[in-house]
Structure formats: C-alpha cells, structure tokens
C-alpha positions as CSV (number, residue, x, y, z in Angstrom):
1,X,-25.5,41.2,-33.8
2,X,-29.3,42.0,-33.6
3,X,-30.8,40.5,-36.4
4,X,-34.4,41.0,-37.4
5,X,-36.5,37.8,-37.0
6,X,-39.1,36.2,-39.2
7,X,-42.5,35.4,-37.9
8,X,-43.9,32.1,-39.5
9,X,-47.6,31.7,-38.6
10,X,-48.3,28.3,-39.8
11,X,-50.5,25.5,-37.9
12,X,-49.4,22.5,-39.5
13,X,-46.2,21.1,-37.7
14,X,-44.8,19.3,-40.6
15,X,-44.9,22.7,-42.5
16,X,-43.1,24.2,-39.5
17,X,-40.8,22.0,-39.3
18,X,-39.8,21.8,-43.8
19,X,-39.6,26.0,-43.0
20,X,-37.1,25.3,-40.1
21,X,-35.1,23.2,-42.3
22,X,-35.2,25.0,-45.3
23,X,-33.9,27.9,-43.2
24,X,-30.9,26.2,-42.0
25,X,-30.0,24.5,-45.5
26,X,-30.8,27.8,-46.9
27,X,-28.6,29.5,-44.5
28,X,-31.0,32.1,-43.3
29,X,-29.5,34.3,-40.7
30,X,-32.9,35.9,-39.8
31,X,-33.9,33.6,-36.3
32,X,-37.8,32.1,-37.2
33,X,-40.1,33.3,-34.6
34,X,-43.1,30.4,-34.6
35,X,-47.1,30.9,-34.1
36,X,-49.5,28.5,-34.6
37,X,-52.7,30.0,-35.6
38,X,-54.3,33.5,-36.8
39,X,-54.9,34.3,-33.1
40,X,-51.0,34.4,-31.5
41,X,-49.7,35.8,-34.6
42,X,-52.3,39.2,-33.8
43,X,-50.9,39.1,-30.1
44,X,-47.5,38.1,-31.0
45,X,-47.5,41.4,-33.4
46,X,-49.4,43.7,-31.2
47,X,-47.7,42.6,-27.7
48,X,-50.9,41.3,-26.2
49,X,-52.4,38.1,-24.4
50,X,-49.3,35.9,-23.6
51,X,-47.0,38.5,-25.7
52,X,-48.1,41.7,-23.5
53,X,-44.7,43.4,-22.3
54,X,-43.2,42.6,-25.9
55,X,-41.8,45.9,-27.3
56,X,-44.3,46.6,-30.3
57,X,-41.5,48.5,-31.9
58,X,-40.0,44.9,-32.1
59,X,-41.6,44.0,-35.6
60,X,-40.4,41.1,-37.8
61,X,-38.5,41.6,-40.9
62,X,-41.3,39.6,-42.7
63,X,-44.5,37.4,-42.0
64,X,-44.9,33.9,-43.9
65,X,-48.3,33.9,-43.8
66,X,-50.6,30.5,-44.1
67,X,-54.0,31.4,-45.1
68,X,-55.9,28.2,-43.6
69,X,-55.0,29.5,-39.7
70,X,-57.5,28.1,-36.9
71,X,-59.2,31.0,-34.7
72,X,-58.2,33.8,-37.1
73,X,-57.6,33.5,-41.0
74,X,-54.7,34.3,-42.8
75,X,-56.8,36.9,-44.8
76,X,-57.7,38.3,-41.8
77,X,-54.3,38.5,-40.2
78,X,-53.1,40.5,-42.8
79,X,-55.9,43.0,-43.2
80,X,-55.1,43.5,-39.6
81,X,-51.2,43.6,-40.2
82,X,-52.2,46.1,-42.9
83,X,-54.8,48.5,-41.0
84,X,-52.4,49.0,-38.0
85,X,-49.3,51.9,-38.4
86,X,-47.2,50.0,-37.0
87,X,-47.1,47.3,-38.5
88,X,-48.6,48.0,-42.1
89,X,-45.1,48.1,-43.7
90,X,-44.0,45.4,-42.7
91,X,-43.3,42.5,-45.7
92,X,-45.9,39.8,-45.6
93,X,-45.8,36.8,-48.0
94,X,-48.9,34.6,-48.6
95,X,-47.0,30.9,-48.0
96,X,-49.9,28.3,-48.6
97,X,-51.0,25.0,-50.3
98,X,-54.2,27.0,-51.6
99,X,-55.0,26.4,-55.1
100,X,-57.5,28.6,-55.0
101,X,-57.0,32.0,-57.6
102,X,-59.4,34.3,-55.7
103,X,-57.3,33.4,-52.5
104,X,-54.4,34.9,-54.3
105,X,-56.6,37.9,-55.8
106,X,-57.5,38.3,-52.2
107,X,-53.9,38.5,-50.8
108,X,-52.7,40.5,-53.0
109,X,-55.7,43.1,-53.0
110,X,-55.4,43.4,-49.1
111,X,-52.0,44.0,-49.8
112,X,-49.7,41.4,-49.2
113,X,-46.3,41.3,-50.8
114,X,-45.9,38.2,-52.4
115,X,-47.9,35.1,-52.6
116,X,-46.2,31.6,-53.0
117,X,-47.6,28.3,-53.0
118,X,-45.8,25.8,-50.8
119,X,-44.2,22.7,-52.9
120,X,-44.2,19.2,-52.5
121,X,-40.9,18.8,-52.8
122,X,-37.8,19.6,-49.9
123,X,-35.6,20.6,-52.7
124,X,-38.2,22.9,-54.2
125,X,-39.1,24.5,-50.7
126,X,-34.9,25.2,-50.1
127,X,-35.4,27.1,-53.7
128,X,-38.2,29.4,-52.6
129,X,-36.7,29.8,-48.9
130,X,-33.4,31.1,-50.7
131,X,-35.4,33.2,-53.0
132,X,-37.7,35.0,-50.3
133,X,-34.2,35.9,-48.5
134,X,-32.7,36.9,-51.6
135,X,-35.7,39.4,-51.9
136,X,-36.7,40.7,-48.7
137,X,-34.4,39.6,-46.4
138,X,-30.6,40.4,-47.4
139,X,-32.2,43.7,-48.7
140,X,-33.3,44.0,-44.6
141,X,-29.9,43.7,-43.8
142,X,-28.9,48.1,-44.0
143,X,-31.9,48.6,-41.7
144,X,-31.2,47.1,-38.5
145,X,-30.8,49.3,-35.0
C-alpha cells in the first residue's frame, strides 16, 4: 500500500506538531512529509540539495503551505510550485495565521487551491484537517501507482 504523502512546509514547531496530531485524530492515512522553511520545501519538490537522488516523479498529494517561511516565502514557493510542469498540478493549500486579505488575493491569484487560516483552537484544527482530506485527499485515493 503506496500511499501518496503530504508535504507540510511549516517553520513553527508547535504548528508542526497541532498538524501531526490533527492528522492522527483525523485519521489521515496520507504519511506527513515535514520541511521547515521556503528553501527545503523547493529542494524537497525538485530533488535537489539534501533531496538530490529523490525521484521527482515522487510528488505529494498536496502542499500545506505557510506563507511566513524563513529563506523563501510561501508566495514564492508556490509561484515556483506553479511555473514548474511537474509539479504545477499538484494541490497546494495556503495554511497560515495571516490576517492579511491581499495575502489571500495573492494566493489565490498565483494559483493556489485553497486558502485557510489556522485556528486557535485543537478542536477547530481536527475540523479543517478532516475537511482538507475530505476534499483533496480521499478524492487522491483512485490515482495512486
């Protein structure tokens, strides 16, 4: 049983950690794949730097996406993500604590799937984690290898 992973590009560890547990409570089969900033996720998609040798046929069935990444932004990442073949159709949603509207304008004009902004609340986090598989991952589930 192959199953396509999810690559969470978040550099805040206690975000990391709420997406980790909201997987498991939300019984998430996908396995989270884990970057820390704008940087790794472009060489964790791409197979370069510390990720060279990785099949770049092996793409994630979805990015979370933080927009507030160190090295390389969010926004960035996904106009990469976007620009590239091989990876432009893959689903990418915004998941951030931005307030601001013109990020969201942003995200969604460069193309991003979804945009969601994280709660304060575990319970409330669970909700949206069992709603982004509902959407974009069970739907996944017919196109594995």
């Amino acid at each position: 049983m192959s199953e396509k992973y999810v690559l969470l590009a978040e550099d805040n560890p206690d975000d990391v950690t709420l997406t980790e547990m909201a997987f498991k409570r939300g019984k998430v089969a996908n396995k989270l794949e884990i970057v820390r900033d704008g940087r790794e996720a472009l060489d964790f998609l791409f197979g370069q730097c510390q990720y060279a040798g990785k099949d770049p046929n092996d793409k994630p069935a979805l990015v979370l996406l933080d927009l507030k990444l160190p090295l390389v932004s969010g926004l960035d990442v996904l106009k990469e993500i976007r620009a590239d073949k091989n990876t432009s159709s893959v689903p990418v949603i915004i998941l951030t604590s931005s307030m601001d509207d013109s990020d969201q304008q942003e995200s969604l004009k460069l193309g991003a799937n979804d945009y969601i902004r994280k709660p304060t609340g575990f319970l409330q986090f669970i909700e949206i984690i069992q709603q982004i598989k509902t959407k974009w991952l069970n739907s996944n589930e017919s196109h594995h290898r």
